[in-house]
Every structure is written in C-alpha cells, then in structure tokens.
C-alpha positions as CSV (number, residue, x, y, z in Angstrom):
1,X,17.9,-21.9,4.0
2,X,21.4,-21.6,5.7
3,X,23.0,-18.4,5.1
4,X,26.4,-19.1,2.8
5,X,29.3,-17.7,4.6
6,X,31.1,-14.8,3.5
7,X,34.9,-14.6,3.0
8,X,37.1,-13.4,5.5
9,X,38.3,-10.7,2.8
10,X,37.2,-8.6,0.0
11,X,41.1,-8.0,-1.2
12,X,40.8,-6.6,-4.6
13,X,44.4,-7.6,-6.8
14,X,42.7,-6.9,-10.3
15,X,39.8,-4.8,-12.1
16,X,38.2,-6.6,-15.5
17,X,35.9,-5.4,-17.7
18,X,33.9,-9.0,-18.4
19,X,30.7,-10.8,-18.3
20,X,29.1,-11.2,-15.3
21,X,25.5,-13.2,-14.5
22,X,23.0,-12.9,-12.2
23,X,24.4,-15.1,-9.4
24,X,27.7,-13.8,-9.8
25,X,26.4,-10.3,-9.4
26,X,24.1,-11.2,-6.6
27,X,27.0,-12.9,-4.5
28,X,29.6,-10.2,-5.4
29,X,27.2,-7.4,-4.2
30,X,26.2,-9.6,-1.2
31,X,29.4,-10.1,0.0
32,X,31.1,-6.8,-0.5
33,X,28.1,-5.1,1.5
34,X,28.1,-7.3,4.1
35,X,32.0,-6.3,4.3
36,X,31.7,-2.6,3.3
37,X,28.4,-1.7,5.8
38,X,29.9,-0.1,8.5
39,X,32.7,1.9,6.8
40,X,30.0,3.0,4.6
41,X,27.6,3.6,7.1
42,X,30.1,5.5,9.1
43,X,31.4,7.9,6.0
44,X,28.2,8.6,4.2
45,X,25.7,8.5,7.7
46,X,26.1,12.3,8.2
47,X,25.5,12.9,4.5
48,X,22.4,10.6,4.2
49,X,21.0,11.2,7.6
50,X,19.0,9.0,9.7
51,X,15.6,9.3,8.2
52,X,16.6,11.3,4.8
53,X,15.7,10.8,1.3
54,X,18.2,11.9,-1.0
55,X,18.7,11.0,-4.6
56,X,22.3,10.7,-5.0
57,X,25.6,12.6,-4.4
58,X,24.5,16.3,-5.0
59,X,22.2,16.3,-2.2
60,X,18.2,16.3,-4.3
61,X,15.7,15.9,-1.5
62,X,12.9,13.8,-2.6
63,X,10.8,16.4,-0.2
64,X,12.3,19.4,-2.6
65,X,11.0,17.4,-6.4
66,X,8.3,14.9,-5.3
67,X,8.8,12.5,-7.9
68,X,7.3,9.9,-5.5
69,X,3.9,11.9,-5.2
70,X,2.8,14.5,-2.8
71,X,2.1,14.8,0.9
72,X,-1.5,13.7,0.3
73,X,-0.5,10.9,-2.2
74,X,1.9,9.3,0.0
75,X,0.3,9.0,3.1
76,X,-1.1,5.3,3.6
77,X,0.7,4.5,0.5
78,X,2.5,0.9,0.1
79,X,6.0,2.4,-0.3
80,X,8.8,-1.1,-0.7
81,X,12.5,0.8,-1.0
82,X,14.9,-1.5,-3.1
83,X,19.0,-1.3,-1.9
84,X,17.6,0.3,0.9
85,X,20.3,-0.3,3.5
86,X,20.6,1.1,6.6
87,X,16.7,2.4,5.7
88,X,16.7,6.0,5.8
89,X,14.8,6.5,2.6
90,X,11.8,4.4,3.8
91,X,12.4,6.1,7.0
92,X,11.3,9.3,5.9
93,X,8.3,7.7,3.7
94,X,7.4,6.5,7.3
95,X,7.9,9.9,8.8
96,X,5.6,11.1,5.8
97,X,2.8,8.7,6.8
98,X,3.3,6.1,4.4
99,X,3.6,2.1,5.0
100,X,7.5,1.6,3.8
101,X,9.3,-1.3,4.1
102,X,12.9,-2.1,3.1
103,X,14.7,-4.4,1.4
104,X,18.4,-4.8,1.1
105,X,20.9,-8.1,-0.3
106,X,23.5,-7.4,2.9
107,X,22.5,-8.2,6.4
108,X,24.9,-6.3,8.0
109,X,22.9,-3.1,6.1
110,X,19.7,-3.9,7.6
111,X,21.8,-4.5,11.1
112,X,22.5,-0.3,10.7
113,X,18.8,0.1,9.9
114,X,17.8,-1.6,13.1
115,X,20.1,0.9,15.2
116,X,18.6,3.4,13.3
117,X,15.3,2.3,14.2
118,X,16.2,2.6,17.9
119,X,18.2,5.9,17.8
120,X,14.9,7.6,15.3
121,X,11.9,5.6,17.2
122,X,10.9,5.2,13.5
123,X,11.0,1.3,12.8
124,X,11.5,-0.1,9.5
125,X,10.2,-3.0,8.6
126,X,12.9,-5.1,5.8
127,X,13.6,-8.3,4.5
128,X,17.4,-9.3,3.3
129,X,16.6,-10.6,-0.5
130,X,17.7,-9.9,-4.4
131,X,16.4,-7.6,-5.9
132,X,16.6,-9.6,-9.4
133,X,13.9,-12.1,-6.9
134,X,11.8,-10.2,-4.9
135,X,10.0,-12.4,-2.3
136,X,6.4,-9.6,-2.4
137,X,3.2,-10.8,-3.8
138,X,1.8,-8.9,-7.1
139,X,1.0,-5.9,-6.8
140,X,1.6,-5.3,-3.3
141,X,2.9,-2.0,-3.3
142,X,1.4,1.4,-4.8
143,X,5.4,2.8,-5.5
144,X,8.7,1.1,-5.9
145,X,12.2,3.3,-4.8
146,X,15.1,3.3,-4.8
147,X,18.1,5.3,-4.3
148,X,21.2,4.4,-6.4
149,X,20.2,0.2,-4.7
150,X,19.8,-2.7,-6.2
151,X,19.7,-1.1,-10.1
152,X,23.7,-0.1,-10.9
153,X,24.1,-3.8,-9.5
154,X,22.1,-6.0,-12.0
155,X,22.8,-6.9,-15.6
156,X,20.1,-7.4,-17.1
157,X,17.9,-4.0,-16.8
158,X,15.1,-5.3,-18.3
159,X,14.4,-8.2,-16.0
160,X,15.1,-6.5,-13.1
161,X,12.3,-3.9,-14.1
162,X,9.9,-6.5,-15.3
163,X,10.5,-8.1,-11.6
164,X,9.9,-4.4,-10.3
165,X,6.7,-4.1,-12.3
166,X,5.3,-7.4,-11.1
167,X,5.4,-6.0,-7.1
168,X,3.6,-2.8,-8.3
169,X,-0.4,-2.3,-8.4
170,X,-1.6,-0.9,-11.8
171,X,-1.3,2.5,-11.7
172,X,1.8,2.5,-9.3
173,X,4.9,4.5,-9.9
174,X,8.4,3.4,-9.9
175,X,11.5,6.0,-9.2
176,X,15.1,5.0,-8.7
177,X,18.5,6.6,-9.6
178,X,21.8,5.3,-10.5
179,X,24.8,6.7,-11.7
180,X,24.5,8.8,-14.9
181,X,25.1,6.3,-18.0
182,X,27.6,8.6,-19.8
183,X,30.0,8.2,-16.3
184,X,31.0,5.1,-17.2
185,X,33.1,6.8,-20.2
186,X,35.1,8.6,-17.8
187,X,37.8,7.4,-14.8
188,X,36.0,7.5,-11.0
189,X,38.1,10.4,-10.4
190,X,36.8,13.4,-8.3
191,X,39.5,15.5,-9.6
192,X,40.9,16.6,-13.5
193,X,41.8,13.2,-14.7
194,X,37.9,12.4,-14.1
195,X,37.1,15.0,-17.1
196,X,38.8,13.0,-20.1
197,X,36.8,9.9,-21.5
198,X,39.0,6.9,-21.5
199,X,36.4,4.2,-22.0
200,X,33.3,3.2,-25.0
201,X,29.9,4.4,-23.8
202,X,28.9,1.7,-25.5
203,X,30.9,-1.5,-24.2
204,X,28.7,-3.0,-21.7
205,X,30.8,-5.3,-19.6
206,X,30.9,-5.6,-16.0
207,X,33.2,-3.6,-13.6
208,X,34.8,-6.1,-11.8
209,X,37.2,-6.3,-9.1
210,X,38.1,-9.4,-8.4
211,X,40.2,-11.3,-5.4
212,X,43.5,-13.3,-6.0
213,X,41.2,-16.4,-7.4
214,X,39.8,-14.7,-9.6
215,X,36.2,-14.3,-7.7
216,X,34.3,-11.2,-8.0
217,X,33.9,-9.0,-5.0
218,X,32.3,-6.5,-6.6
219,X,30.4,-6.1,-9.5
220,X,28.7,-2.8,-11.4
221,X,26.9,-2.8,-14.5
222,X,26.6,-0.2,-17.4
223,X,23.1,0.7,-19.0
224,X,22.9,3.0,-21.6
225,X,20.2,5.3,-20.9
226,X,18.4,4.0,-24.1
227,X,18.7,0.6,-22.4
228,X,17.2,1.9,-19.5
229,X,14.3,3.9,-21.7
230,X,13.6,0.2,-24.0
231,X,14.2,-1.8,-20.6
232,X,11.3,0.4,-18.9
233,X,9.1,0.3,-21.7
234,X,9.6,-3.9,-21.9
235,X,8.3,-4.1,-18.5
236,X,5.6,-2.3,-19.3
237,X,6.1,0.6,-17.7
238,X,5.5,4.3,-19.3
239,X,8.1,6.5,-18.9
240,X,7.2,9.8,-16.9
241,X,10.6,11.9,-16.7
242,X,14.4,11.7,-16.6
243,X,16.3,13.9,-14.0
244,X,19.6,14.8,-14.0
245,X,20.4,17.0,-11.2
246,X,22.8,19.8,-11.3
247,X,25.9,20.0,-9.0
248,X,24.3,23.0,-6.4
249,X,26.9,25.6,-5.5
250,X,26.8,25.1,-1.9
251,X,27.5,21.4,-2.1
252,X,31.6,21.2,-1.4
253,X,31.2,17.5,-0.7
254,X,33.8,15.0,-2.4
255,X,32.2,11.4,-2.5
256,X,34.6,9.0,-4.3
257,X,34.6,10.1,-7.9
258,X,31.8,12.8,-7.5
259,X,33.1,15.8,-6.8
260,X,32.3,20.3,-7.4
261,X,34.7,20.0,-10.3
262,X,33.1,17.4,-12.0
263,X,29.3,17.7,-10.7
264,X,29.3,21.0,-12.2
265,X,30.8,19.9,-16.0
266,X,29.3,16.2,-16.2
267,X,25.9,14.8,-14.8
268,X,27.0,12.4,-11.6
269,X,22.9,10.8,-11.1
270,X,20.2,9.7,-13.6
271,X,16.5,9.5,-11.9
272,X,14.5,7.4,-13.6
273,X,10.9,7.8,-13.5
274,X,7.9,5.9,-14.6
275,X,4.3,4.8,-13.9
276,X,2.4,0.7,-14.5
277,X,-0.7,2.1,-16.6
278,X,-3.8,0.7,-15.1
279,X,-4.9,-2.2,-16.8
C-alpha cells in the first residue's frame, strides 16, 4: 500500500477540546511523529538512553520494579513494545535476553531506532503499524509494553486493550504507562500555574491542536483511571497493580509540563499493570 504523504507542516493556530475517531487519531499521531522525531529524539535521547527502559518522566527503571517479570522470566520471552520509537525499551529487553520487537505508527521513529541499532550493536526488529490494528498473530507474544506509546493516543481504551489482549498468549502480562488521569485537570505547565485545576476530570474530549484547516495534527485522549480499570477488565484482562511513581529528589529534570515542583505535589505517570488468565 503506498505510504500517504505527510504535510509539509504541523503549524498549530488553535487547541479544541472535541471528538476525535480512530482514523483521525491515527493520522494526527502519524503525522506529527513523523514531523516531531528528530527534535524529540535529540531533546529526550540523553534522558531515555540508547537501550534504557524507563517508565515515564521521573526516571522508574523497569530494571529497579520489574513489573515486566524477572531476569529469569524474561529471557527467551516474546516481548512486542507498543509506541516504541526510536526502540530503546525493547532494546534493553534484548540486552536482558529476551526476543523484543518494536512497533511504532511514525517511520521517521523507527529510522532513530535503526541508528540506534548501529551505534548499540543491539538490533531491533519493528514494524511501522497502529496500534488500534496490530498486524501480530494471536497470541504471539508472552508480554505486551509500552512506555507512555500508543495508549495516551487512542480513544477508545477498551478496544485498544481488547486488540492488546488478542496478541498476548494466555497467561501473558501487559504493562504500559501514560500520563496520570487526574493531569488532564490541570494546565501542562512545569511551573505554579500547573498546580490549579482549570479543567473537568470528567470531560473526555480530545486535545486537539489543529492546523489553519482545521485538520488535527495532534491528538491526546483522556481516560479516567476507572475507564482504564473497566477497559482492562472488558478485554479480559485481570488487573495486577497501579503505579504511580513519586517525583525522586535527585531528579531536577523539567520535561514539558513535568517538572520537581509539580512531580513532587501531583502524580505525572500512571503504570498500568495486568495479566490474560490462562484459559
């Protein structure tokens, strides 16, 4: 199939809080990562590491809380990382023995995790797909990761994890963080105006910021974290635990609207763990 061309620009002129579908969503996140790779890439590399797993913005190591399994459980494991782009979660699942593979919407991602694979002499194998359609057979993989991919970018939770559950072997376990639900209350400010709630927990339309046609060029979606507990349990999944890491005192990073000030008042990351019971 011939690869739809991407816009010359991802201009934002206007942010709406609206409805937003799967396609729309897909094409949004599509295009704006394909745009947003290498400045990403070049700001957060350093943070993230070329073969590092970390959960989100405070810095958890999955090596320091295992939520994955242990050493012994992960080597030879079937490991598929969702969002993974530039790879350097599955990269360290590699490192750890395991058979990881990655899988990201933007091309231009998976272009980083190729130079990674040359710079580490760990390669990756990925696949540029959505994750609302993931093109793996059932139950191909023993666990399912990811680290705030593919999840804060799909609006319908349920689905997604139902499409999650279907690539997983009975008795698998999925993991994958995203931003802590009760953010979306609160301005993306890494400084005092991020500390005063200007916004319903409970409205659950689309952040979207939009071009001068109106088109969405990127597009985040707000789950409750009961949505994500009923959308877990719908796909048949059994909830294990929900982390919420603590700001650590020697993190002095600023990373858009996470931030000391506010890491150590509000929770920044929700980790959402769970296990397909064996049939």
């Amino acid at each position: 199939m011939a690869q739809e061309r991407m816009p010359d620009s991802t201009d934002v002129v206007r942010v709406a809080h609206r409805p937003a579908d799967s396609g729309e969503s897909a094409r949004a996140s599509r295009c704006w990562w394909e745009h947003s790779a290498d400045e990403y890439q070049a700001d957060n590399g350093p943070f993230l590491g070329d073969a590092r797993f970390v959960w989100g913005p405070e810095g958890l190591e999955e090596q320091q809380v295992r939520l994955l399994g242990s050493a012994e459980e992960l080597r030879g494991a079937r490991v598929l990382e969702l969002g993974c782009g530039a790879g350097q979660c599955a990269r360290w699942l590699r490192d750890q023995g395991a058979y990881a593979v990655g899988m990201d919407v933007a091309h231009r991602q998976l272009l980083h995790s190729r130079e990674l694979d040359r710079r580490t002499g760990t390669p990756v194998p990925v696949a540029q797909a959505d994750a609302q359609s993931l093109p793996f057979a059932d139950a191909a993989f023993d666990i399912v990761c990811s680290a705030f991919g593919a999840f804060p970018f799909v609006p319908d939770a349920a689905a997604a994890l139902v499409e999650t559950a279907r690539v997983l072997r009975p008795g698998g376990t999925v993991v994958f963080s995203v931003s802590h639900p009760v953010r979306w209350c609160f301005p993306d400010d890494p400084g005092p105006e991020g500390l005063v709630a200007t916004e319903s927990y409970f409205d659950r339309s689309a952040y979207v910021e939009e071009d001068s046609s109106g088109r969405a060029v990127y597009v985040e979606h707000h789950h409750t974290i009961g949505d994500w507990v009923r959308a877990v349990a719908a796909a048949g999944l059994r909830m294990r635990d929900l982390v919420e890491p603590e700001w650590p005192e020697d993190n002095d990073r600023t990373w858009e609207g996470w931030s000391p000030l506010r890491g150590h008042i509000l929770p920044g990351t929700a980790i959402v763990a769970a296990v397909k019971d064996a049939a």
